[in-house]
C-alpha positions in Angstrom: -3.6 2.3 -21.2 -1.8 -0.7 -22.0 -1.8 -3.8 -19.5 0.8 -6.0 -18.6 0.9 -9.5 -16.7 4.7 -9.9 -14.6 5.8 -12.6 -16.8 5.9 -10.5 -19.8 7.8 -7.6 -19.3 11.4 -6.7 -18.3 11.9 -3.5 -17.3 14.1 -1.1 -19.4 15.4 2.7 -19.6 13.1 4.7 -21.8 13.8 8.6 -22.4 11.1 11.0 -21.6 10.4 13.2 -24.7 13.3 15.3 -25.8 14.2 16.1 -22.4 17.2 14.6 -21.6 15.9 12.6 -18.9 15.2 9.1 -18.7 13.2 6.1 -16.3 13.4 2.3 -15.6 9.8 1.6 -16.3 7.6 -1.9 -17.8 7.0 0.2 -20.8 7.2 3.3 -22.6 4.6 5.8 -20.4 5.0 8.9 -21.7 1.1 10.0 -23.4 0.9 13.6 -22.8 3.1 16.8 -22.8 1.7 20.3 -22.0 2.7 23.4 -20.9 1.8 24.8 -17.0 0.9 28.2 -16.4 4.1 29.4 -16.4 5.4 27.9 -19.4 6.9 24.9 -18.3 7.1 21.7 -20.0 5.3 18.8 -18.6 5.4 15.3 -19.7 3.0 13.3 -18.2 1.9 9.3 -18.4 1.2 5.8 -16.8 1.2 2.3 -17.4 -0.3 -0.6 -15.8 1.5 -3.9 -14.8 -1.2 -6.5 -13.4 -3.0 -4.7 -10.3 0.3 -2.3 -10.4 0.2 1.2 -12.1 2.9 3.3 -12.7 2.7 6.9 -13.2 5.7 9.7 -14.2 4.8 13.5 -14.2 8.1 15.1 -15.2 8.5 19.2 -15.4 11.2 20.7 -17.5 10.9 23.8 -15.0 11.2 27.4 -17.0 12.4 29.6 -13.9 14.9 27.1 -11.8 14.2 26.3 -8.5 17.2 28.4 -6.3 20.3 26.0 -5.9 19.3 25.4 -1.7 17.9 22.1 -0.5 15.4 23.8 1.5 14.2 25.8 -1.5 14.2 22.6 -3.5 13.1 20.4 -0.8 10.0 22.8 -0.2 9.0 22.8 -3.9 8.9 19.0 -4.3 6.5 18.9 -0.8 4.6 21.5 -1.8 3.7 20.0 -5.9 3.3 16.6 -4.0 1.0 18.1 -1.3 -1.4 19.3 -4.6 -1.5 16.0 -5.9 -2.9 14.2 -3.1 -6.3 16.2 -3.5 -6.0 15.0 -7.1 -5.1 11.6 -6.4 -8.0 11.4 -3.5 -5.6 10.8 -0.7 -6.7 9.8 2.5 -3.4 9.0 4.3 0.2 9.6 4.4 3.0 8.4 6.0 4.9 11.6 5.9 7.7 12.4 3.9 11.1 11.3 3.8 13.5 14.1 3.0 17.4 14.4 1.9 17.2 11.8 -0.7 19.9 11.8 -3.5 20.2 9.8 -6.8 23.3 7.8 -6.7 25.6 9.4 -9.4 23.9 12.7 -9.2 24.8 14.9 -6.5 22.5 18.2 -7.4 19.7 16.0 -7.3 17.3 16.2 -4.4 14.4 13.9 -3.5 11.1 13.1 -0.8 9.6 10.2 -0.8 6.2 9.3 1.0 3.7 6.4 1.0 0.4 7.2 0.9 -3.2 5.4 0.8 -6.4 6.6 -1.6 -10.1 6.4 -0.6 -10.2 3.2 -2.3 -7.4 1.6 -0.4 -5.1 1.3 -3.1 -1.7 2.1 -1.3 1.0 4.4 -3.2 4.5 4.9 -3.3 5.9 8.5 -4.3 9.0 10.1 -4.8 9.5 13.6 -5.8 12.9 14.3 -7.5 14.5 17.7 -8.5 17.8 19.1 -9.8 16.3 22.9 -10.0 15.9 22.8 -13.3 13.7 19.1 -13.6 11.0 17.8 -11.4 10.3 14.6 -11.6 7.5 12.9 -9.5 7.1 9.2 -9.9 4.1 6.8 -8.5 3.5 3.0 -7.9 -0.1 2.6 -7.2 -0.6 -1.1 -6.0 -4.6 -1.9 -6.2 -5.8 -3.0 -2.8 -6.4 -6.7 -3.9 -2.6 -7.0 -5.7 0.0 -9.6 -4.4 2.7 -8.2 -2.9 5.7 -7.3 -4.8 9.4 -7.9 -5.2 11.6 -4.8 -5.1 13.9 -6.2 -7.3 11.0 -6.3 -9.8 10.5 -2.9 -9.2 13.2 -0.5 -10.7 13.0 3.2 -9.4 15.6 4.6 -11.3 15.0 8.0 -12.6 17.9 10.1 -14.7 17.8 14.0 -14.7 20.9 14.1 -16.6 21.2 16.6 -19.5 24.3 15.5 -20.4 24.2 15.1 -24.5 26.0 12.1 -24.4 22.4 10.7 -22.6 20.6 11.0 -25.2 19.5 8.5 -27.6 20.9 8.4 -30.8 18.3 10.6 -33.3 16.9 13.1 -30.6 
């Protein structure tokens, strides 16, 4: 995993695979792609910035998610819900429904904050258009400084729009 110090790195929009999607992130995260058990695409990876570590699990979901916010809303709650058993969480805020991603209207997210058995406290947000998820992390170790929002980009695209993509893919 490749380590960062603040100083060094300016954030930047980095596409994620070939999906059409893309993330403000300190680095290019993407390690891993694999396929779920039914046959969806998932791109997963992290990357760590001092005592900070981002983390981007994004689903090119095979059978689309209905086109309700409930329906969409409850998929997002319920992926995020399995994670926290993975990620050993402790506590959680609850979540924040009814978000939307400003120039995307069929784009849906939660967010939640949440706390490990180590301490480390998280930020999450779940976003989906029906036919992406896209679940992003910051994971600040429990002895990091505070940090400035404006450092801190959380821009996610689920555009497919072909004009989006980089030149090449």
């Amino acid at each position: 995993m490749p380590f960062f110090t603040l100083a060094q790195v300016d954030f930047a929009k980095f596409y994620i695979g070939s999906s059409g999607c893309s993330i403000v992130a300190p680095g290019y995260m993407i390690t891993d792609s694999t396929y779920s058990e039914d046959s969806s695409l998932i791109y997963s990876g992290e990357i760590a910035l001092d005592s900070f570590h981002f983390f981007i699990i994004l689903v090119d979901i095979k059978n689309p998610i209905p086109d309700s916010g409930l329906a969409r809303e409850t998929v997002l709650v319920n992926y995020l819900d399995h994670l926290k058993s993975s990620f050993s969480i402790t506590e959680s805020v609850g979540y924040g429904r009814g978000h939307t991603l400003p120039g995307y209207d069929q784009a849906l997210g939660v967010l939640d904050y949440w706390k490990d058995e180590f301490g480390d406290s998280w930020s999450v947000k779940g976003w989906t258009d029906g036919d992406t998820g896209c679940f992003r992390y910051l994971r600040a170790g429990s002895l990091s400084k505070p940090f400035n929002r404006k450092r801190l980009p959380e821009r996610v695209s689920l555009s497919r729009n072909v004009a989006d993509y980089p030149s090449g893919l």
